[in-house]
Structure formats: C-alpha cells, structure tokens
C-alpha positions as CSV (number, residue, x, y, z in Angstrom):
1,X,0.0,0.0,0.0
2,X,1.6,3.4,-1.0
3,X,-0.5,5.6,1.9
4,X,2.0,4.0,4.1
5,X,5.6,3.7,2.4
6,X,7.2,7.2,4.1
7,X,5.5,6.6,7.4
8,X,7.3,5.8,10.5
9,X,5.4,5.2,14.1
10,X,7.3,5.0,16.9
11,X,6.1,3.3,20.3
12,X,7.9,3.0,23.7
13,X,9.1,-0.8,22.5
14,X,8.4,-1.1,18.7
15,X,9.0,1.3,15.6
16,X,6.7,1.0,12.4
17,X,8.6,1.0,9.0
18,X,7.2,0.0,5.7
19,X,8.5,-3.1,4.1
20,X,11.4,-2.7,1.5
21,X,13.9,-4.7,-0.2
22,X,16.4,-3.9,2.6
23,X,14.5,-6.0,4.9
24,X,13.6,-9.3,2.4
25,X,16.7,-10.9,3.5
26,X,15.8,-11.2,7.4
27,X,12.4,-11.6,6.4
28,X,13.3,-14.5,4.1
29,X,15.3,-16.2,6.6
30,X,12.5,-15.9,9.4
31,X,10.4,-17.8,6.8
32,X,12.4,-20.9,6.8
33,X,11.0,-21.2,10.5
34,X,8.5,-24.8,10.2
35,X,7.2,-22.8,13.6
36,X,5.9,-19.9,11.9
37,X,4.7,-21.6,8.3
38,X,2.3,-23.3,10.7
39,X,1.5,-20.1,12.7
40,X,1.3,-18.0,10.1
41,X,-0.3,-20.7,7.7
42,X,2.2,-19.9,5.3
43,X,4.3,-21.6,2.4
44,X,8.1,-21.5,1.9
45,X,9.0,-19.0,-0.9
46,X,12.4,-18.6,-2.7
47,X,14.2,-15.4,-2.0
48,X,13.3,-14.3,-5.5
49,X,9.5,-15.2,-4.8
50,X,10.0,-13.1,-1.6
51,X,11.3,-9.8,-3.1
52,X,8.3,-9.9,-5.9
53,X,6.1,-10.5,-2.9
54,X,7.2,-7.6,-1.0
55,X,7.2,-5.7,-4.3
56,X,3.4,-6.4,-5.1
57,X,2.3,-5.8,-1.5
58,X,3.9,-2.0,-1.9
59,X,1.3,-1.5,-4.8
60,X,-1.4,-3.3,-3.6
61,X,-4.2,-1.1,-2.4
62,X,-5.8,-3.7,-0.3
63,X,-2.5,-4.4,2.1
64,X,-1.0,-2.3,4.3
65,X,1.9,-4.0,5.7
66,X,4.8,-2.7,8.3
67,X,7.6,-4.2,9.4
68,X,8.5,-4.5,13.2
69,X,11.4,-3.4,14.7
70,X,12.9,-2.9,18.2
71,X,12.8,0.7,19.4
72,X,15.6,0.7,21.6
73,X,18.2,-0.8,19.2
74,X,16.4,1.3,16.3
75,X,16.7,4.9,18.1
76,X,20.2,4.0,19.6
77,X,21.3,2.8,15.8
78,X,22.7,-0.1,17.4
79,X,22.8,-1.9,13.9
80,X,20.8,-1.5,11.1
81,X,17.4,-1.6,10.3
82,X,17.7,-5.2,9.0
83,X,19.6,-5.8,12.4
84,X,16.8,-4.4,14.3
85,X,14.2,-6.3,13.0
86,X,11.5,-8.2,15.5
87,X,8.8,-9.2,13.0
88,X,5.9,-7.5,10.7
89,X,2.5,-6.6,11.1
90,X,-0.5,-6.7,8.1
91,X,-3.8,-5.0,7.8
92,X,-5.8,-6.3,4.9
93,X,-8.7,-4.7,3.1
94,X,-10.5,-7.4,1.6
95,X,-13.9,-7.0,2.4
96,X,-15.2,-5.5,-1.0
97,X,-18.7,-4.8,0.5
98,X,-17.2,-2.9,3.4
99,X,-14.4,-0.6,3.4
100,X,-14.3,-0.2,7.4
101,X,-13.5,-3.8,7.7
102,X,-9.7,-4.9,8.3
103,X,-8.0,-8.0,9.1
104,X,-5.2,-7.7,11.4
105,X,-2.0,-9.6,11.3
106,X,0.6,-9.4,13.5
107,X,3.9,-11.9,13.5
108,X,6.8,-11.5,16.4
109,X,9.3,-13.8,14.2
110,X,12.0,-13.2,17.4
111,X,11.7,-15.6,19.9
112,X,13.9,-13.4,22.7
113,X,11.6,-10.8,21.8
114,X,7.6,-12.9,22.5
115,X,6.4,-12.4,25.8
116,X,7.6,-8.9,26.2
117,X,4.8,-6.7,24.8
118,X,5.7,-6.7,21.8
119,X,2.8,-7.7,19.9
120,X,0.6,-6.1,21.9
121,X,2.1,-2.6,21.2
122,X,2.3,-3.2,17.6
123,X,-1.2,-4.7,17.4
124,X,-2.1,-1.0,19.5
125,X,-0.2,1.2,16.9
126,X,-1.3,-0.9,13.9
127,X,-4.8,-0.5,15.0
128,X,-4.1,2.9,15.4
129,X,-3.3,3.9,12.0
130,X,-5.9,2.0,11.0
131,X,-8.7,3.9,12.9
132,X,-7.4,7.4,11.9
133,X,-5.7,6.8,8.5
134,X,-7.8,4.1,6.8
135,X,-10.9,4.5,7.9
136,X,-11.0,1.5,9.5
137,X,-14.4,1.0,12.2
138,X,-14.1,-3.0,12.4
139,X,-10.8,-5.2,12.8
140,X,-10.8,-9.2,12.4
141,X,-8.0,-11.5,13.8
142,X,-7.7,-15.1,12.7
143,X,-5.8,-16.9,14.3
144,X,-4.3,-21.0,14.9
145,X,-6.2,-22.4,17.3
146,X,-2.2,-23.8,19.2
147,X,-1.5,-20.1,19.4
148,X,-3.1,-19.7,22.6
149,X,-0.4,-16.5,23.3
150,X,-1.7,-14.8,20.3
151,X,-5.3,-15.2,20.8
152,X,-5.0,-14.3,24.6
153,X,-3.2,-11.1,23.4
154,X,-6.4,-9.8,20.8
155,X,-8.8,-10.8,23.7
156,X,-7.1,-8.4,26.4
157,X,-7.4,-6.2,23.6
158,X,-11.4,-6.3,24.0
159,X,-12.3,-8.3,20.9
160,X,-14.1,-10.8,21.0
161,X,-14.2,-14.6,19.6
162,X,-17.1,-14.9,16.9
163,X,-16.1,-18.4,15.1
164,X,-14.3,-21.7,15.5
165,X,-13.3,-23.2,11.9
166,X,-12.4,-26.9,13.0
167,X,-11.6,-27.5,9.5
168,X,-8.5,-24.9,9.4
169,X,-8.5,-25.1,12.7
170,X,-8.7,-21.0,13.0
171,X,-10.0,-18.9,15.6
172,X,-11.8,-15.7,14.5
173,X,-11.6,-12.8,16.9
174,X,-13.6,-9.4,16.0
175,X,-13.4,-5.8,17.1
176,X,-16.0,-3.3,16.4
177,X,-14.5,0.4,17.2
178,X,-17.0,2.3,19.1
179,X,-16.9,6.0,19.9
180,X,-15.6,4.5,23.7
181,X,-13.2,1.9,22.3
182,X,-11.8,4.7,19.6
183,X,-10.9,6.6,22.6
184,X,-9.3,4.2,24.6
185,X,-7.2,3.0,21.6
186,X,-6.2,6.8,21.7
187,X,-5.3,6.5,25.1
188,X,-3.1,3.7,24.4
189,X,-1.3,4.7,21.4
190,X,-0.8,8.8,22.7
191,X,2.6,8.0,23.1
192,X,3.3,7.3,19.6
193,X,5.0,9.6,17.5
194,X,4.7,9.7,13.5
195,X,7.8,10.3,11.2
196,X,8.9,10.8,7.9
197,X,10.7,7.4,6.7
198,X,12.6,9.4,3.7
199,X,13.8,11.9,5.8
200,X,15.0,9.6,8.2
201,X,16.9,7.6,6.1
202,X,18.3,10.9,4.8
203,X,19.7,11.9,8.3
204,X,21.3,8.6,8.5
205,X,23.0,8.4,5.9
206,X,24.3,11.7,6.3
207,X,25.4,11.1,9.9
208,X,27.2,8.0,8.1
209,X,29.0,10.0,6.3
C-alpha cells in the first residue's frame, strides 16, 4: 500500500517502518521457520518469490503492511534496520462490501523478543493507524487455534471470539470500534510519534557519512 511507504510510528518498545527490499533478507530467513509456516499458515518462498512478494504488497491497495522493529536498538542505531528487525505486522482490506473492515496480522518472528509486549504494542499502533488513516471501524484476527499467546493477546485487547473453523483449525476474533473503544485506543497509542521514513533515512545516511 503506498499511503504508508514514508511513514514511520514510533512506540515506547516497537517502531513502524514500511517493508522494502532492505528488509527481504531477514524476512526471508525468518520464513524458513517450520514454527511460523504453521503459525502463520504460510508456504516457503524462494528469496526471489519473496522480493516480488514484497514488491506487489507496496502496490497493492488492499494491504498495508509494516515491518517491526525494536525501538531501543532502532533509536540508539545499534545496527541497522535489518539488524533491528522483530517481526511484521499486516492489515488487509478485503472485504469489497465494506471498506471499514480490516484483518489484522501481527507476526513476532524473534523468539527473545515474544512475551515482552511486543505484539501487543504493535497490534495497539497498527490499529491505530488504521482507525485514523484508513478508515477502519471493524478489525478481524484469525488466528491458529495452538497459538493460545496470540489469541490471549487480541482478547485483552477487548475483541471478542465470533467463530471456530475446525476444518482450518482458526479462531476468529472481531473488534467493532465504538466512539468508547476509539478513545481508549487513543489513550493507548498517545505516546506514539509519526515520522517521515525518507527523511530519516536521509539523516542517517548523512550522519554516516
């Protein structure tokens, strides 16, 4: 989605960047993970099917995808932002019938880095953007059925489990965004700040030099 490919959001423990060819690579290897194929319900691409992947999801209008990446080591430029990489998070806007409508994806690929809040804040800011960029009134999870963390995580977020697919063995969670629940996402995500990516990358390099 191009709305999203010079926006930055920055959280206390996560940073928002959209998903270029710099970051393939990690992404790539995190991929090769039998763990998160199943978690993820996803099949293993080649590197060159992953770069034409991440091409077509910059175009698409119906994706807007970001990739995750530690704050701490991001704002101290500790490494790169390949080196700072956590995992990526995915909003798509499928529902033809209803704009409002988006599915929420959200992948911590790090294992040191589950269990720390890390999905929850990026699941926070994702929604977020969503609410007050895209228009977005009503979010969807689904999710395995073994990824108890995950679906614990969307239900402290206040949505709510609407179906059971035994066949797929998915979960469905669902979130409708009230004037109340708009507010407290708000709350949540006042911390966040919004940069430009371009000019970012611009600073850095010229620090680099």
């Amino acid at each position: 989605m191009k709305i999203n490919q010079n926006t930055v959001l920055q959280g206390k423990k996560v940073t928002l960047v959209p998903y270029t060819s710099a970051h393939v690579s990690r992404y790539h290897e995190w991929m090769k993970s039998e763990e998160l194929q199943r978690l993820t319900a996803s099949e293993p691409l080649s590197l060159e099917q992953e770069y034409e992947m991440q091409r077509s999801w910059q175009e698409d209008a119906d994706k807007c995808t970001f990739i995750v990446l530690e704050t701490e080591r991001w704002s101290g430029q500790a490494g790169t932002e390949e080196d700072c990489m956590v995992g990526d998070v995915n909003l798509f806007l499928t529902d033809m019938e209803d704009p409002t409508v988006g599915e929420i994806e959200v992948m911590i690929a790090e294992p040191s880095c589950r269990g720390r809040g890390f999905g929850k804040e990026t699941t926070l800011i994702m929604m977020f953007y969503g609410v007050t960029k895209l228009g977005i009134t009503k979010f969807e999870a689904k999710v395995g059925q073994e990824n108890e963390a995950s679906i614990c995580m969307f239900k402290k977020l206040n949505f709510k489990e609407v179906a059971v697919n035994r066949i797929f063995q998915e979960v469905t969670l669902r979130l409708d965004v009230n004037e109340q629940q708009k507010q407290w996402l708000l709350e949540q995500t006042k911390h966040v700040e919004e940069k430009n990516y371009s000019v970012l990358n611009l600073q850095t390099r010229a620090s680099e030099t």
